[in-house]
C-alpha positions in Angstrom: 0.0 0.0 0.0 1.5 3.2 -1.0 1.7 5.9 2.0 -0.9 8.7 2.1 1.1 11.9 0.6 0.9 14.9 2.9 -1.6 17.5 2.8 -1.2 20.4 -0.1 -1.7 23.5 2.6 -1.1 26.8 1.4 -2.2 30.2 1.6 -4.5 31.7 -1.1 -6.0 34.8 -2.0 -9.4 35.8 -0.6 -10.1 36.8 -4.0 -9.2 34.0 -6.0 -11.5 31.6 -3.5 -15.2 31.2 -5.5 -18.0 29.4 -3.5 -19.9 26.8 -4.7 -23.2 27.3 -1.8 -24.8 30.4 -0.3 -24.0 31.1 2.6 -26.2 31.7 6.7 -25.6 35.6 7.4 -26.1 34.6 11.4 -23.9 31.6 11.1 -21.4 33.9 9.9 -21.2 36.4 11.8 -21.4 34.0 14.9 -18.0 32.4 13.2 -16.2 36.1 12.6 -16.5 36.7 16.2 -14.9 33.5 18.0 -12.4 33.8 15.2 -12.0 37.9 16.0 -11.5 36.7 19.5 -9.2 33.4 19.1 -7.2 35.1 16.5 -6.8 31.4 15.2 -8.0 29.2 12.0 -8.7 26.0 13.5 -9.7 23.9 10.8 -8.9 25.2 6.8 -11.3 25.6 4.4 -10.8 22.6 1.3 -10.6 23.6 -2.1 -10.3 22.7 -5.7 -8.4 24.3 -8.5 -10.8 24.3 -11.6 -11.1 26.2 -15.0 -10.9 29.9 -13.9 -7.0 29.9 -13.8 -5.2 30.7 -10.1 -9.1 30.2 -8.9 -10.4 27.5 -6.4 -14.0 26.4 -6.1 -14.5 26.3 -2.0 -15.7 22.9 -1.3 -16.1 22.4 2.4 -16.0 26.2 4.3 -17.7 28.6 2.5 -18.8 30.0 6.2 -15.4 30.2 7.2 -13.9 32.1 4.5 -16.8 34.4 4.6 -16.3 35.1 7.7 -12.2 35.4 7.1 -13.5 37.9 4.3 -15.8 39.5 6.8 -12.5 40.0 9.4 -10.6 42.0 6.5 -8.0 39.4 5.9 -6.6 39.2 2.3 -5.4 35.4 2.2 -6.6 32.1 3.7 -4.9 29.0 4.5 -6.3 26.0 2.9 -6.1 22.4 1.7 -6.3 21.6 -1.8 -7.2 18.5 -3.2 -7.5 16.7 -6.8 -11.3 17.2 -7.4 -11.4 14.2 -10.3 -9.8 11.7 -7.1 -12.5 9.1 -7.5 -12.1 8.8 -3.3 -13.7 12.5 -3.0 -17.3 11.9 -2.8 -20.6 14.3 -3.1 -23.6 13.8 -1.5 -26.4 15.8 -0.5 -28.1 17.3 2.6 -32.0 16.9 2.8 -33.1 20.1 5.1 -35.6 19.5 7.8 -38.0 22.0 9.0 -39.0 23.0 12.4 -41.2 25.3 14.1 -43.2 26.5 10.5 -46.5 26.9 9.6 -46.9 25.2 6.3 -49.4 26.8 4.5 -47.8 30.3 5.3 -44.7 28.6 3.8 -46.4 27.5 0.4 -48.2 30.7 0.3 -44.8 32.8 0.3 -43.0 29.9 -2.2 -46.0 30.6 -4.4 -44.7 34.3 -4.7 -41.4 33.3 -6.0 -41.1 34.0 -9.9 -41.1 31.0 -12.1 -41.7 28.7 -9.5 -44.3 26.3 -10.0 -45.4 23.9 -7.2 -47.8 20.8 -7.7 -49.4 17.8 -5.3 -47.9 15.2 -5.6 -47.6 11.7 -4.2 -45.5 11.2 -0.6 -43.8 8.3 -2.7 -42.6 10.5 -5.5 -40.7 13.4 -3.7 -37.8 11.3 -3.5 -37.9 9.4 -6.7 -38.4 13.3 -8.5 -35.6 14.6 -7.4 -33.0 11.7 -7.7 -34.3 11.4 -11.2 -33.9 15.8 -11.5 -37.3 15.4 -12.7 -38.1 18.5 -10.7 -35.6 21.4 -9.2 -36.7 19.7 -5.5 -39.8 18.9 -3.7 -41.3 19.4 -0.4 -42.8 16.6 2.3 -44.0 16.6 5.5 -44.1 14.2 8.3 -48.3 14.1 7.7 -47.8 12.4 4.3 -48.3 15.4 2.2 -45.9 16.4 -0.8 -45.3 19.0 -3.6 -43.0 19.1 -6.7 -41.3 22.3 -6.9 -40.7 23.0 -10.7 -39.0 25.7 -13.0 -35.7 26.6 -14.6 -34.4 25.3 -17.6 -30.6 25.2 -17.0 -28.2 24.3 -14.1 -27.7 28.0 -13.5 -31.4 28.8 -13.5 -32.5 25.7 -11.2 -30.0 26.4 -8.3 -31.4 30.4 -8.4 -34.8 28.7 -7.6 -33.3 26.8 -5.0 -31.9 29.4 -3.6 -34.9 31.3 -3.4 -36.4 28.7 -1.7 -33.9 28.2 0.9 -34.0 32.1 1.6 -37.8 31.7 1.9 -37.9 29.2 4.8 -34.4 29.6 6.3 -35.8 32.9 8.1 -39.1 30.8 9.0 -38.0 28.0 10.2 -35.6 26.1 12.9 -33.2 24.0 9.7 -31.9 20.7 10.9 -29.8 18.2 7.9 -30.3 14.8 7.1 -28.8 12.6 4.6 -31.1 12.6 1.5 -31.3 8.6 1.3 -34.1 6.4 1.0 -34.6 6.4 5.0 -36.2 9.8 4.6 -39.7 9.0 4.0 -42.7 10.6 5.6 -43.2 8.1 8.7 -39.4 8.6 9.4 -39.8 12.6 9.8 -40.6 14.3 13.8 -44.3 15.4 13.8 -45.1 18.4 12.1 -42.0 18.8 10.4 -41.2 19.6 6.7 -38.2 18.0 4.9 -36.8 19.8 1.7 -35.3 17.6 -0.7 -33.0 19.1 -3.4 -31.2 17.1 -6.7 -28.4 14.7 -5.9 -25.4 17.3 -7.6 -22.6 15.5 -9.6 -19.2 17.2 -8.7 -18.9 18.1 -12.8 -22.5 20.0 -11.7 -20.8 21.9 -9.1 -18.3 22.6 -11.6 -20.2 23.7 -14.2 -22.5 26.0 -12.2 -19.4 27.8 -10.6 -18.3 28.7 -13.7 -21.3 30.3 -14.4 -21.1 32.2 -11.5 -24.1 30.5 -10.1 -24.6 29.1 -6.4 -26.4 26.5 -4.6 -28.4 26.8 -1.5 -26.0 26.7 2.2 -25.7 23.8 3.9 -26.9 21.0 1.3 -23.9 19.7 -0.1 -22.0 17.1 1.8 -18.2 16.1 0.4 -16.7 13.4 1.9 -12.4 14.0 1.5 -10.4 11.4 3.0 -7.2 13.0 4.5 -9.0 15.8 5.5 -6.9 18.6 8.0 -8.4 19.2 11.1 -6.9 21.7 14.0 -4.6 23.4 12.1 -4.9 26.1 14.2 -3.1 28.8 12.2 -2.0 32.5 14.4 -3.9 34.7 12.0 -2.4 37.6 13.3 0.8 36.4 11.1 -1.8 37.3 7.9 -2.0 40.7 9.1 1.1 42.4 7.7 3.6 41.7 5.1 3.1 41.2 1.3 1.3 38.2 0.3 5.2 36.3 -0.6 6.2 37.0 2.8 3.0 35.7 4.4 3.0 32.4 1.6 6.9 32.0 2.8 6.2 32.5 6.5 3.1 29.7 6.6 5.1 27.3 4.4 7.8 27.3 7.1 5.4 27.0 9.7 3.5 24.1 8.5 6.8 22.4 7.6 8.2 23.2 11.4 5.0 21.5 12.5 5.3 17.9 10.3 8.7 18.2 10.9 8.2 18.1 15.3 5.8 15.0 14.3 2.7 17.1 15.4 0.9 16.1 12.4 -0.8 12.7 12.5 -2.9 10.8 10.2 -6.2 8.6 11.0 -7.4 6.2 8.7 -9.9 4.5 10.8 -13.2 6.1 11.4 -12.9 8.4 14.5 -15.0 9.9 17.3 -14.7 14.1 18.0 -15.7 14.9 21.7 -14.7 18.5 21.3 -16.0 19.5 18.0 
């Protein structure tokens, strides 16, 4: 078995980082303050390089670099990975929601502009969307389901979505699931409301970023084996200095830390009690 190769950490311009999901304006700002206070990165954002040149598509911290953005820092430290690695997986996020009246819900996604919702069977919310016969569909614990409908690109779709999202994320208490076949009706809490969206290829993601297009926060789930956790990176190091000195100084620091053995790998599954 060949050895796992170490982690490609760098730093990267702000500018040159392009998200691939929306992002939670509370979640963020929540983030830029225990970052303002820690003055530390604990866990780097993971990116892609793709078609748009020295630009990465964000894949797992859009929050964090917002928020990095937010705090008036110019670069980011990150991990960047080989999107095409068969062993990076997408998956999708089904969003459940709690505390919302529903008919005030479909009354306000009824206002959305080229949306189009219809009844349909509880059985065929989850069978629509894995097929990307519809943009996404609602269904509630009570057996009750709607195709949401509209768009007629990638680019176009994932502005609906987003739309959506907006509409209920300020209504509603939004909890994740995996969007699997478990998720049925019977297997949703009582008066709850799941949201299922398409099952994104990672070729979808790439194609929509390039548009300049987005997909709703939170509903996109990569799995990246070798993935740095508690980096925790000084930030007030990113705070002066030209963007070489900054690269030069983090390169040496990394290296100082694989070099003192304080970077070790996992490859079993592993338990977090202080996440």
């Amino acid at each position: 078995m060949q050895p796992e190769p170490l982690p490609n950490l760098q730093l990267v311009p702000l500018d040159r980082c392009v998200l691939h999901e929306s992002t939670d304006s509370h979640r963020v700002a929540r983030l830029a303050s225990a970052v303002k206070s820690q003055d530390v990165l604990q866990n780097p954002p993971i990116v892609a390089r793709y078609a748009r040149g020295e630009h990465v598509m964000v894949l797992d911290g859009a929050t964090r670099t917002t928020a990095l953005r937010q705090l008036g820092l110019a670069a980011v430290p990150v991990q960047i990975v080989n999107y095409i690695d068969a062993r990076i997986e997408l998956h999708t996020w089904a969003h459940v929601l709690h505390n919302v009246n529903l008919h005030s819900l479909l009354r306000a996604l009824r206002q959305i502009p080229d949306l189009h919702l219809r009844p349909i069977d509880a059985r065929q919310a989850q069978q629509s969307v894995h097929e990307r016969g519809t943009v996404g569909s609602l269904l509630t614990a009570e057996g009750e389901a709607w195709a949401l409908e509209g768009g007629g690109s990638l680019l176009e779709e994932a502005g609906l979505l987003e739309a959506v999202f907006r509409c209920y994320v300020e209504r509603a208490t939004v909890h994740r699931l995996p969007h699997d076949a478990r998720l049925t009706a019977a297997s949703l809490p009582v008066g709850t409301i799941a949201a299922l969206y398409p099952r994104y290829t990672k070729l979808d993601l790439l194609e929509l970023t390039h548009a300049g297009g987005i997909v709703p926060a939170g509903i996109t789930r990569h799995v990246i084996p070798g993935r740095v956790l508690r980096l925790n990176v000084p930030l007030g190091q990113l705070r002066s200095g030209s963007l070489a000195s900054q690269q030069s100084w983090f390169a040496a620091w990394v290296a100082e830390r694989i070099a003192a053995g304080r970077a070790r790998l996992y490859t079993e599954p592993t338990w977090l009690f202080d996440e």
